[in-house]
mmCIF file of the N, C-alpha and C atoms, coordinates in Angstrom:
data_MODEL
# 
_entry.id   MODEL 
# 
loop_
_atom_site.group_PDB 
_atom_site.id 
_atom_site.type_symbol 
_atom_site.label_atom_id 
_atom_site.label_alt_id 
_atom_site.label_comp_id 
_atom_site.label_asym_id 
_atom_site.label_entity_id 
_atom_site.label_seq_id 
_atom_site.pdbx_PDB_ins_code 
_atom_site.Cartn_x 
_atom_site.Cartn_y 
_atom_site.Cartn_z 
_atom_site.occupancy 
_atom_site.B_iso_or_equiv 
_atom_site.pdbx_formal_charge 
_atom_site.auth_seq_id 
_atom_site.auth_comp_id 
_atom_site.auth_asym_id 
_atom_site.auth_atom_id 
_atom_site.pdbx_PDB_model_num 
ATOM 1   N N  . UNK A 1 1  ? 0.839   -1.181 0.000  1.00 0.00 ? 1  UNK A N  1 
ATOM 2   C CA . UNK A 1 1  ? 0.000   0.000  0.000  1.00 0.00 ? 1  UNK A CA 1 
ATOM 3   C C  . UNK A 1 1  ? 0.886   1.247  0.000  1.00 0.00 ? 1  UNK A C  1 
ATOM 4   N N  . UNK A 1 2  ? 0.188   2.478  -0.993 1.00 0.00 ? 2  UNK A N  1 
ATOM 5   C CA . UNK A 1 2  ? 1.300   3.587  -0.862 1.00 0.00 ? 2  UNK A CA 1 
ATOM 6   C C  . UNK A 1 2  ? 0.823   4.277  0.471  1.00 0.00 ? 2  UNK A C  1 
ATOM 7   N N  . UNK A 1 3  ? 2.057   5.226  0.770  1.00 0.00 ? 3  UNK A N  1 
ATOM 8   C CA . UNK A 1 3  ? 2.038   6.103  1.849  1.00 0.00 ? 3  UNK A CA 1 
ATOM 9   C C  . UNK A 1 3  ? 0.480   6.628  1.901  1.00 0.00 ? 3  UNK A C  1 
ATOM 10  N N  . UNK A 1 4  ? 0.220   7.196  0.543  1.00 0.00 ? 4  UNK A N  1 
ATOM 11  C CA . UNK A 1 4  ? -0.707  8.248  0.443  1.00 0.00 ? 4  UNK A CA 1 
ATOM 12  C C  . UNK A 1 4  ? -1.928  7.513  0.976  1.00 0.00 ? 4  UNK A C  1 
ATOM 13  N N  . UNK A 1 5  ? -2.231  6.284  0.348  1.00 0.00 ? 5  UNK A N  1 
ATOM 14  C CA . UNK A 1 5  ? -3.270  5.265  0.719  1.00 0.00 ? 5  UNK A CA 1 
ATOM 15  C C  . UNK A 1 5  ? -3.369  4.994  2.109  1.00 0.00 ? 5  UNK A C  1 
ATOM 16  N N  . UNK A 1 6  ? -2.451  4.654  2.987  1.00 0.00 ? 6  UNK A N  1 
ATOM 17  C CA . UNK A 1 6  ? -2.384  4.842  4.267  1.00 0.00 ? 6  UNK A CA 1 
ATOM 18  C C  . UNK A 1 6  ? -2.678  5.441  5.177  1.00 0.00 ? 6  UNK A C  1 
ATOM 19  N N  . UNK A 1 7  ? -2.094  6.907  5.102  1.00 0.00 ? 7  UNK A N  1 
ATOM 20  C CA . UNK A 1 7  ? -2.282  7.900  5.442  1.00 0.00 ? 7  UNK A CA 1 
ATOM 21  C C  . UNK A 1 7  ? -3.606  8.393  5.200  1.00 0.00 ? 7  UNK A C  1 
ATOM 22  N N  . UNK A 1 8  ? -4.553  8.094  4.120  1.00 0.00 ? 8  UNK A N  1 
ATOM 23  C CA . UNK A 1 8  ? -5.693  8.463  3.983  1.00 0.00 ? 8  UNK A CA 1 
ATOM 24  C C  . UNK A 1 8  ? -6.734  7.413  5.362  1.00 0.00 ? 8  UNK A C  1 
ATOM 25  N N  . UNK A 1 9  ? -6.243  6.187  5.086  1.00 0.00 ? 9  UNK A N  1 
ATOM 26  C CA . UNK A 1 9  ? -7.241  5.397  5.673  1.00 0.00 ? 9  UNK A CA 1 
ATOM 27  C C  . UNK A 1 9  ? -6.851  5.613  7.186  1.00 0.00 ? 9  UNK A C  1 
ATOM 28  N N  . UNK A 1 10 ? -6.296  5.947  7.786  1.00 0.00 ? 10 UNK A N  1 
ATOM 29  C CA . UNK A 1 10 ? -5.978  5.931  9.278  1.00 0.00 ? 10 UNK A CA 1 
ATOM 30  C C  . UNK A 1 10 ? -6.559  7.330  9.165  1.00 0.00 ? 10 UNK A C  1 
ATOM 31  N N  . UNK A 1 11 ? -6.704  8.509  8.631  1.00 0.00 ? 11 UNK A N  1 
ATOM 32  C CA . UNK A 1 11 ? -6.966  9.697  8.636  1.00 0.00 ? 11 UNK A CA 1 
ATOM 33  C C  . UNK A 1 11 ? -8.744  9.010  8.984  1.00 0.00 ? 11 UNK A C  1 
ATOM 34  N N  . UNK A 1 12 ? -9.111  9.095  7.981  1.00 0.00 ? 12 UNK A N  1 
ATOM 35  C CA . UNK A 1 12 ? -10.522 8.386  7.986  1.00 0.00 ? 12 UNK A CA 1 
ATOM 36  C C  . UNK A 1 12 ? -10.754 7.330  9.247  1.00 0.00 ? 12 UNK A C  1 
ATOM 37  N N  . UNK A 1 13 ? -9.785  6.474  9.565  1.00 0.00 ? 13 UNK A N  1 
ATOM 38  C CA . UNK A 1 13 ? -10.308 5.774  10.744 1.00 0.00 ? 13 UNK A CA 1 
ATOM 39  C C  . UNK A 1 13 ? -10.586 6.439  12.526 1.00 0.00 ? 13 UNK A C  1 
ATOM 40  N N  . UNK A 1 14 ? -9.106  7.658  12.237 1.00 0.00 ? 14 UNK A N  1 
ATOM 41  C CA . UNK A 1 14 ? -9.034  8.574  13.275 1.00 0.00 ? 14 UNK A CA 1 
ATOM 42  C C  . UNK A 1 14 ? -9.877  9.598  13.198 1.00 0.00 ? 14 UNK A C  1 
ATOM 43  N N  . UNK A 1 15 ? -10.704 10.005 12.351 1.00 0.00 ? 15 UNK A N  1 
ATOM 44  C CA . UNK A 1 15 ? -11.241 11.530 11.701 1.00 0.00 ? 15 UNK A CA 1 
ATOM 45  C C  . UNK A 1 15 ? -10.376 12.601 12.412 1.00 0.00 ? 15 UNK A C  1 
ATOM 46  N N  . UNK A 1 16 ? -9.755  12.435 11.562 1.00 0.00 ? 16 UNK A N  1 
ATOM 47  C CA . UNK A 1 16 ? -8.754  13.779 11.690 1.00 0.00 ? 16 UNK A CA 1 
ATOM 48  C C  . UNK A 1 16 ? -8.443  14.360 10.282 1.00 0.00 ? 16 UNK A C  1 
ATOM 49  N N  . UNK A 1 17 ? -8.065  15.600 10.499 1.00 0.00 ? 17 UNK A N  1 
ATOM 50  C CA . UNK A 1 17 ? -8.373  16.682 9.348  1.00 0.00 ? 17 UNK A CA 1 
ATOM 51  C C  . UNK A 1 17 ? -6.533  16.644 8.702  1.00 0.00 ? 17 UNK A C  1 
ATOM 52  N N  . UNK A 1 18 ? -6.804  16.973 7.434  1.00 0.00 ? 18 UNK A N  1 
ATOM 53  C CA . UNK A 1 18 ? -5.304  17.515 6.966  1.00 0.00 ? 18 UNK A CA 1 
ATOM 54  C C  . UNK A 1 18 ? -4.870  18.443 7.907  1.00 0.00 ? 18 UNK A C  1 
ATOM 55  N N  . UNK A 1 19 ? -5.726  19.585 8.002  1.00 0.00 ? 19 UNK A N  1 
ATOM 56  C CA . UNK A 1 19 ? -5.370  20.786 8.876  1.00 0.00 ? 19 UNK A CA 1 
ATOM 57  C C  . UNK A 1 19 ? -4.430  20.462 9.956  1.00 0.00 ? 19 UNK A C  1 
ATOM 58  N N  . UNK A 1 20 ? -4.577  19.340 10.400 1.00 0.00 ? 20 UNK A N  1 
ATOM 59  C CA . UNK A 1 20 ? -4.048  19.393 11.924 1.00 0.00 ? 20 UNK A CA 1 
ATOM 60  C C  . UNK A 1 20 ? -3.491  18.897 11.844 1.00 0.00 ? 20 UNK A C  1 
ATOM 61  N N  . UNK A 1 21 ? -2.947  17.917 10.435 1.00 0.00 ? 21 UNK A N  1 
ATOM 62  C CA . UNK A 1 21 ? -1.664  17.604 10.698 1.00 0.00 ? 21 UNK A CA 1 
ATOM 63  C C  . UNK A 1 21 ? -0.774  18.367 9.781  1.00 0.00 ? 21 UNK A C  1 
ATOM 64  N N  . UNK A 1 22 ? -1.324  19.336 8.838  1.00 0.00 ? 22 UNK A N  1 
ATOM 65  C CA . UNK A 1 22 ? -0.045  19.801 8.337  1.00 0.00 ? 22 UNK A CA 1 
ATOM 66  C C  . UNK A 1 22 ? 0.365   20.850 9.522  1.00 0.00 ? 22 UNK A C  1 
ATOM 67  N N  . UNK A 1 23 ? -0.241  21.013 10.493 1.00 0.00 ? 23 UNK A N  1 
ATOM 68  C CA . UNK A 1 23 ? 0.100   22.259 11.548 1.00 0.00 ? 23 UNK A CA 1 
ATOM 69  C C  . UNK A 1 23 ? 1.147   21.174 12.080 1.00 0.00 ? 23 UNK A C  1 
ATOM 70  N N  . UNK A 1 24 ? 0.879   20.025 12.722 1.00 0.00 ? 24 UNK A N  1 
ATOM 71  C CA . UNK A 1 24 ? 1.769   19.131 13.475 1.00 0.00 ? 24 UNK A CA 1 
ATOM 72  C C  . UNK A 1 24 ? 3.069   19.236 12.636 1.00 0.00 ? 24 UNK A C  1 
ATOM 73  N N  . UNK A 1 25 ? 3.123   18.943 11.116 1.00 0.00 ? 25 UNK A N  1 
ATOM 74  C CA . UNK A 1 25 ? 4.291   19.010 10.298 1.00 0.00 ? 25 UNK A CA 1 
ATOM 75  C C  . UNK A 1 25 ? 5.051   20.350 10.383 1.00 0.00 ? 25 UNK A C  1 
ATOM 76  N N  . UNK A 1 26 ? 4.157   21.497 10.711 1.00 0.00 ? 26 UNK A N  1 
ATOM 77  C CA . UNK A 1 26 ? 4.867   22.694 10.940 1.00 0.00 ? 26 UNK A CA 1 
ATOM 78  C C  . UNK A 1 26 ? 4.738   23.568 9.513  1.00 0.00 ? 26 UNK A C  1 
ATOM 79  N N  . UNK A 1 27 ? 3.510   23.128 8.724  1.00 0.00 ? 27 UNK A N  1 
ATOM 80  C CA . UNK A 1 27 ? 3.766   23.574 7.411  1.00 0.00 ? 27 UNK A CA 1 
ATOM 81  C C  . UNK A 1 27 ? 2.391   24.286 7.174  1.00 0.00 ? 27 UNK A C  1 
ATOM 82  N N  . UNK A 1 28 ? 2.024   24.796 6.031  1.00 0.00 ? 28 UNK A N  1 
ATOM 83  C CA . UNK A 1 28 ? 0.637   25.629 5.965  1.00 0.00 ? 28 UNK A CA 1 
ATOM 84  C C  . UNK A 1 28 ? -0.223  24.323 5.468  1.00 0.00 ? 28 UNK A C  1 
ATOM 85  N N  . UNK A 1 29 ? -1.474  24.846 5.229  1.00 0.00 ? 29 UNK A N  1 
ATOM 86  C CA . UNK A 1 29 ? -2.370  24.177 4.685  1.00 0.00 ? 29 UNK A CA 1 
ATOM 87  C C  . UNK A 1 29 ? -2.664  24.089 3.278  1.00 0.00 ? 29 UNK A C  1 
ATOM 88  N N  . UNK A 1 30 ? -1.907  24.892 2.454  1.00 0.00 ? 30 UNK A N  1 
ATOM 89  C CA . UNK A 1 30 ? -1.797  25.518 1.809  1.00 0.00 ? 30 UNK A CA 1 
ATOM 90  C C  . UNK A 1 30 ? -0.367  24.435 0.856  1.00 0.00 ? 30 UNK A C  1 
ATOM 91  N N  . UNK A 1 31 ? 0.503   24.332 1.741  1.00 0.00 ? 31 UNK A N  1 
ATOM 92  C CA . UNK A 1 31 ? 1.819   23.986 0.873  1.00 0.00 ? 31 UNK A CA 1 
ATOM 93  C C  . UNK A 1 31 ? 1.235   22.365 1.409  1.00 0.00 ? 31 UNK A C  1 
ATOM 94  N N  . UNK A 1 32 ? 0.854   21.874 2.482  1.00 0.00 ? 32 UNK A N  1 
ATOM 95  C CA . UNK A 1 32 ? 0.514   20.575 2.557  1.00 0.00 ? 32 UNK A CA 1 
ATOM 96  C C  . UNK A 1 32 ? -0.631  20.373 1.506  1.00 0.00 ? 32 UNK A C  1 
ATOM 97  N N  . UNK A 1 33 ? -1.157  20.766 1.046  1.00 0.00 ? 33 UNK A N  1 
ATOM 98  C CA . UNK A 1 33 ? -2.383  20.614 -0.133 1.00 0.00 ? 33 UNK A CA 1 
ATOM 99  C C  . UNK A 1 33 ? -1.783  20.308 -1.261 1.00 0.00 ? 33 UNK A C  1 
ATOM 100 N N  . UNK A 1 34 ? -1.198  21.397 -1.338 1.00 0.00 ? 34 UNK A N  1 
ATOM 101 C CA . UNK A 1 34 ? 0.195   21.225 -2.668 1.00 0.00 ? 34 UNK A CA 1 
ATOM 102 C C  . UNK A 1 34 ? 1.043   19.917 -2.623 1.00 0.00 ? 34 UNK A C  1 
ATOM 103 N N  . UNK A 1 35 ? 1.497   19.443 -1.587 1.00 0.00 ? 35 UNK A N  1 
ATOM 104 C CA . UNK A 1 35 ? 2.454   18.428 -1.547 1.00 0.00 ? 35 UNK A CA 1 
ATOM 105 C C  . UNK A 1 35 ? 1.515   17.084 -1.310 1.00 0.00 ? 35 UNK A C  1 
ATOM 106 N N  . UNK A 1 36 ? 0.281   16.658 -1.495 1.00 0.00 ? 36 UNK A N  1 
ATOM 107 C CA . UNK A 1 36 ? -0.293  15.650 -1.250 1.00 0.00 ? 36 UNK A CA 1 
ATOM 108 C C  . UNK A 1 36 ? -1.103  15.725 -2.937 1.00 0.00 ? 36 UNK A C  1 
ATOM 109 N N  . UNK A 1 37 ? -1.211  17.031 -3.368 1.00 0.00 ? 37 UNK A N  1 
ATOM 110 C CA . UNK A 1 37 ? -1.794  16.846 -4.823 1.00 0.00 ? 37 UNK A CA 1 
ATOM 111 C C  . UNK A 1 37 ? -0.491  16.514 -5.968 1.00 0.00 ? 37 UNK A C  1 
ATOM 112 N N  . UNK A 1 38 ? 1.199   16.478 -5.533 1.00 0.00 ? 38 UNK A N  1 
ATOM 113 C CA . UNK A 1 38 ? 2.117   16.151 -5.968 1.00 0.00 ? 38 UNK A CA 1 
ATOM 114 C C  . UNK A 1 38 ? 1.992   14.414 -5.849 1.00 0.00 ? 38 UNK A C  1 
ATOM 115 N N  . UNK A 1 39 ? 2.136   14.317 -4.576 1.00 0.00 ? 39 UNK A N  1 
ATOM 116 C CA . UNK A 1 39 ? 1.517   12.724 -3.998 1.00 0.00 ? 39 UNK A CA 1 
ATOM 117 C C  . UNK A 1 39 ? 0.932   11.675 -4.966 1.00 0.00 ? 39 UNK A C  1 
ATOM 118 N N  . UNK A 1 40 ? -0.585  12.408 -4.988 1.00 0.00 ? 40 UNK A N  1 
ATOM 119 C CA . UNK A 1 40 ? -1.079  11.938 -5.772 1.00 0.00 ? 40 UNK A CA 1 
ATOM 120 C C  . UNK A 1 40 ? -1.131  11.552 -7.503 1.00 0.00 ? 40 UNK A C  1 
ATOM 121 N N  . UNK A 1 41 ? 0.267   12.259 -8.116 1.00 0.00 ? 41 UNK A N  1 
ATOM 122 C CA . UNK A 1 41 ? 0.625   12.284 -9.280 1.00 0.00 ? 41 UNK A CA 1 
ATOM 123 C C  . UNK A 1 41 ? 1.748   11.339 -9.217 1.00 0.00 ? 41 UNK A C  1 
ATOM 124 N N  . UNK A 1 42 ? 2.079   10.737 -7.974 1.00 0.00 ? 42 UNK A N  1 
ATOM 125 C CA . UNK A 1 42 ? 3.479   9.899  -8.026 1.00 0.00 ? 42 UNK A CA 1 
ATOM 126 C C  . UNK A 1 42 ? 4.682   11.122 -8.144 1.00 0.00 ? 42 UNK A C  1 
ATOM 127 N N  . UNK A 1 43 ? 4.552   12.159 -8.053 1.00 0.00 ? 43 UNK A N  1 
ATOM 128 C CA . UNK A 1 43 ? 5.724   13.076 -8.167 1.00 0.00 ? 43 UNK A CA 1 
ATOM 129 C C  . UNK A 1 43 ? 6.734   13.322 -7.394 1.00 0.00 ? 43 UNK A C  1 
ATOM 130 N N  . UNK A 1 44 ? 5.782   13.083 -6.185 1.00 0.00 ? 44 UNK A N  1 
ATOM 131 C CA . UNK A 1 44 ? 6.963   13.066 -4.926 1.00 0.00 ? 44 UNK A CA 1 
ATOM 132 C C  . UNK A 1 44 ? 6.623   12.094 -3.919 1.00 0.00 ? 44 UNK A C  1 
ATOM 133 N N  . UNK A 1 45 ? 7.281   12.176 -2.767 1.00 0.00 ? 45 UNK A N  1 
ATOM 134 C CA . UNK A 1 45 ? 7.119   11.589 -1.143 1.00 0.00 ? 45 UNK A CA 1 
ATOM 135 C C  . UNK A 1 45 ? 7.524   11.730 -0.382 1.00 0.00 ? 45 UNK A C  1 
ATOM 136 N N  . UNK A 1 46 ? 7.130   11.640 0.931  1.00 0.00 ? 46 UNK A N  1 
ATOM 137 C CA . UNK A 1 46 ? 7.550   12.435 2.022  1.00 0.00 ? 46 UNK A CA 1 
ATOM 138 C C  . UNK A 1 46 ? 8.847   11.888 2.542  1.00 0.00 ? 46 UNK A C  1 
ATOM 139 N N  . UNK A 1 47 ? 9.265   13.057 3.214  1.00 0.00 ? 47 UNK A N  1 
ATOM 140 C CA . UNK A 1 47 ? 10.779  12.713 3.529  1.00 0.00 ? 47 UNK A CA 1 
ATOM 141 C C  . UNK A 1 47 ? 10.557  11.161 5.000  1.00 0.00 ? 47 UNK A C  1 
ATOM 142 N N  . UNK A 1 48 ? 12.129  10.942 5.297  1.00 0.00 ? 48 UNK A N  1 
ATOM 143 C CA . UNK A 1 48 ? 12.217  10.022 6.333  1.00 0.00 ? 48 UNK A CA 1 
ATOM 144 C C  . UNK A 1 48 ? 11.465  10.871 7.858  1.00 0.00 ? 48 UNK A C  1 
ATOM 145 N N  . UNK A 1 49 ? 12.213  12.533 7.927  1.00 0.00 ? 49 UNK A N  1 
ATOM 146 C CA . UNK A 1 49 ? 11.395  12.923 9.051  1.00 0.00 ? 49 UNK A CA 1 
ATOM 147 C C  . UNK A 1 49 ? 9.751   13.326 8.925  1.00 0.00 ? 49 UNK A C  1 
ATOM 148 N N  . UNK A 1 50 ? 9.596   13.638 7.659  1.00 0.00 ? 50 UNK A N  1 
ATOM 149 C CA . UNK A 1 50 ? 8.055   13.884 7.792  1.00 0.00 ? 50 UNK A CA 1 
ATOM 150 C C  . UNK A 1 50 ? 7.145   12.302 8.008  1.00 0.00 ? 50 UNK A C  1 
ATOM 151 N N  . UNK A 1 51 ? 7.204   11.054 7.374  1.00 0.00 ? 51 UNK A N  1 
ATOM 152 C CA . UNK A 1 51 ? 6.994   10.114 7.818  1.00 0.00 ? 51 UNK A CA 1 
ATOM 153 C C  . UNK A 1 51 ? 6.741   9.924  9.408  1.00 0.00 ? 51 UNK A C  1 
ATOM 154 N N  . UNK A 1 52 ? 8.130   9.925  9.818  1.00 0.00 ? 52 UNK A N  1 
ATOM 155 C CA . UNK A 1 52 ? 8.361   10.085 11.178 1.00 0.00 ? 52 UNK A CA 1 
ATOM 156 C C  . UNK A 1 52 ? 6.979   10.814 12.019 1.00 0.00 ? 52 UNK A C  1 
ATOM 157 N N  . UNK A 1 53 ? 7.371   11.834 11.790 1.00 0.00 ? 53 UNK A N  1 
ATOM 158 C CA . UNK A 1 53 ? 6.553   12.543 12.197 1.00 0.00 ? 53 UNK A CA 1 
ATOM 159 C C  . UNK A 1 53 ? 5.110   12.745 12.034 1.00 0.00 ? 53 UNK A C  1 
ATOM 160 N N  . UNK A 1 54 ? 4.608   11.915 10.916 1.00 0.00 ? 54 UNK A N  1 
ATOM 161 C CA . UNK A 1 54 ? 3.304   11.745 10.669 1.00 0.00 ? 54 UNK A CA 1 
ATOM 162 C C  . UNK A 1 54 ? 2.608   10.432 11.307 1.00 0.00 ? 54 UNK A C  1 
ATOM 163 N N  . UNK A 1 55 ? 3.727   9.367  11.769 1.00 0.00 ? 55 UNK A N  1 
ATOM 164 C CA . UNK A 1 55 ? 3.558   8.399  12.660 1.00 0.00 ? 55 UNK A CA 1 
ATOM 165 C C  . UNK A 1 55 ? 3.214   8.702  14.031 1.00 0.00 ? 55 UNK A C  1 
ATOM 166 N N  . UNK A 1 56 ? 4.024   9.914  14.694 1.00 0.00 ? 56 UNK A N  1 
ATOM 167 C CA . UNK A 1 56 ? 3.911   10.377 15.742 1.00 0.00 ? 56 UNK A CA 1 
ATOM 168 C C  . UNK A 1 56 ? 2.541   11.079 16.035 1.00 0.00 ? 56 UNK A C  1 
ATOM 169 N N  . UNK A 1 57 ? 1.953   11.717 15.294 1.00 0.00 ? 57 UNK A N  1 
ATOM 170 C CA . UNK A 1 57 ? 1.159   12.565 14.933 1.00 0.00 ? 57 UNK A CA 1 
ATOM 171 C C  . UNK A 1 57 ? -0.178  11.234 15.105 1.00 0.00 ? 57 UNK A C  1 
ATOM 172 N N  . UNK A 1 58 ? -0.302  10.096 14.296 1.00 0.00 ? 58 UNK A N  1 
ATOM 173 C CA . UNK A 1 58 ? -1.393  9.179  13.932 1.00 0.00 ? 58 UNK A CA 1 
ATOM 174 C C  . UNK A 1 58 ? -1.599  8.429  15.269 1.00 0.00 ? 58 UNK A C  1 
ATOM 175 N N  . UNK A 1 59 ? -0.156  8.297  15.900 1.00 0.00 ? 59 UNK A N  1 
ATOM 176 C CA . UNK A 1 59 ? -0.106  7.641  17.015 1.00 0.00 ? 59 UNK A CA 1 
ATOM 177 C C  . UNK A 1 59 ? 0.060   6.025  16.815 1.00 0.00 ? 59 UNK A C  1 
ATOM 178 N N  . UNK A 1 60 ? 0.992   6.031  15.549 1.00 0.00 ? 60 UNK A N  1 
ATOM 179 C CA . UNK A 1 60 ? 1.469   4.511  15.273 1.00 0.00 ? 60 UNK A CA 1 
ATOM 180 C C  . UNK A 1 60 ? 2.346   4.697  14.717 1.00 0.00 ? 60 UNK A C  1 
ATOM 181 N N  . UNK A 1 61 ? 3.266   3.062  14.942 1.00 0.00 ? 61 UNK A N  1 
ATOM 182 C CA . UNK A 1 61 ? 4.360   2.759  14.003 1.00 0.00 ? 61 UNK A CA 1 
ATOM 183 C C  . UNK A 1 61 ? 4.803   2.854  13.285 1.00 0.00 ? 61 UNK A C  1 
ATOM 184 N N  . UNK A 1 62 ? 6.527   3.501  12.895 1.00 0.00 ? 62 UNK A N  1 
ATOM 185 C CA . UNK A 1 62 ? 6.679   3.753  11.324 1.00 0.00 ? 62 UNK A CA 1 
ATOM 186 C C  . UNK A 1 62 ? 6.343   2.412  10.758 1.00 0.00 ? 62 UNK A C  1 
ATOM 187 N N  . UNK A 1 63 ? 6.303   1.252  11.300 1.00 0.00 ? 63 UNK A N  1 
ATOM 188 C CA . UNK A 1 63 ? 6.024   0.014  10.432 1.00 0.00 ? 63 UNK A CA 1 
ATOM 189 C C  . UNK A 1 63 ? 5.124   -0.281 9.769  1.00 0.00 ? 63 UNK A C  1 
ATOM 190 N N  . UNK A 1 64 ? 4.079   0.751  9.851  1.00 0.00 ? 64 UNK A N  1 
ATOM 191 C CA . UNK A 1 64 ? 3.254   0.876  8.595  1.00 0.00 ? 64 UNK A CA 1 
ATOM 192 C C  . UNK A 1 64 ? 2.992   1.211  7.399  1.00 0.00 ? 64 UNK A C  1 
ATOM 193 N N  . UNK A 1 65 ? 4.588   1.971  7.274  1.00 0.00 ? 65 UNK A N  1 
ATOM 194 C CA . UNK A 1 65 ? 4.688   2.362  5.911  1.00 0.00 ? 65 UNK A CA 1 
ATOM 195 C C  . UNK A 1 65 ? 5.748   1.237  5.185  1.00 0.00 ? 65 UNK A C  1 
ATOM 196 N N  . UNK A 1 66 ? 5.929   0.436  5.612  1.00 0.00 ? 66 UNK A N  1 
ATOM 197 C CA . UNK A 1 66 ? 7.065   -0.771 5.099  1.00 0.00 ? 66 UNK A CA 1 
ATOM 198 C C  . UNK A 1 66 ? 6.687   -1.950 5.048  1.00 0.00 ? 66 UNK A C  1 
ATOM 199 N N  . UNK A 1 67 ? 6.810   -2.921 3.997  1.00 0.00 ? 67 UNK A N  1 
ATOM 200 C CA . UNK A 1 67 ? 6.117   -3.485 3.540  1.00 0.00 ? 67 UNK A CA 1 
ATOM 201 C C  . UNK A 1 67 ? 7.317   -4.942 4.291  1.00 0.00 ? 67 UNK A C  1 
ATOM 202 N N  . UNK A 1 68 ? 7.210   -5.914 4.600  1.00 0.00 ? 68 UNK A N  1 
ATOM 203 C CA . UNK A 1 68 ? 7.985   -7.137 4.981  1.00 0.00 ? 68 UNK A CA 1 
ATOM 204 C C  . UNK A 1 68 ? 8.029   -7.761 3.858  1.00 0.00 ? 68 UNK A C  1 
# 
């Protein structure tokens, strides 16, 4: 599963807003909109600390973004 897919479904399982986590990332709502509509083109992906930090944020394991 990609990041983006992930990150959507735990968003949805937690109802929690982009908003609050691009604030947690430290970034606008604005440039996180931008960087998840990149996402979604396969253009980019998030760094090792934003990961990180989006784990922290969900309140789970980076081991969910890694596949065994």
């Amino acid at each position: 599963m990609k990041v983006l897919e992930i990150l959507e479904e735990k968003k949805r399982k937690k109802e929690l807003k982009y908003v609050e986590l691009a604030k947690y990332l430290g970034i606008t709502k604005q440039c996180f909109s931008k960087h998840l509509k990149k996402l979604r083109k396969g253009k980019i992906s998030f760094s090792a600390l934003q990961i990180q930090k989006i784990c922290s944020f969900l309140n789970e394991d980076i081991s969910i973004f890694f596949d065994y």
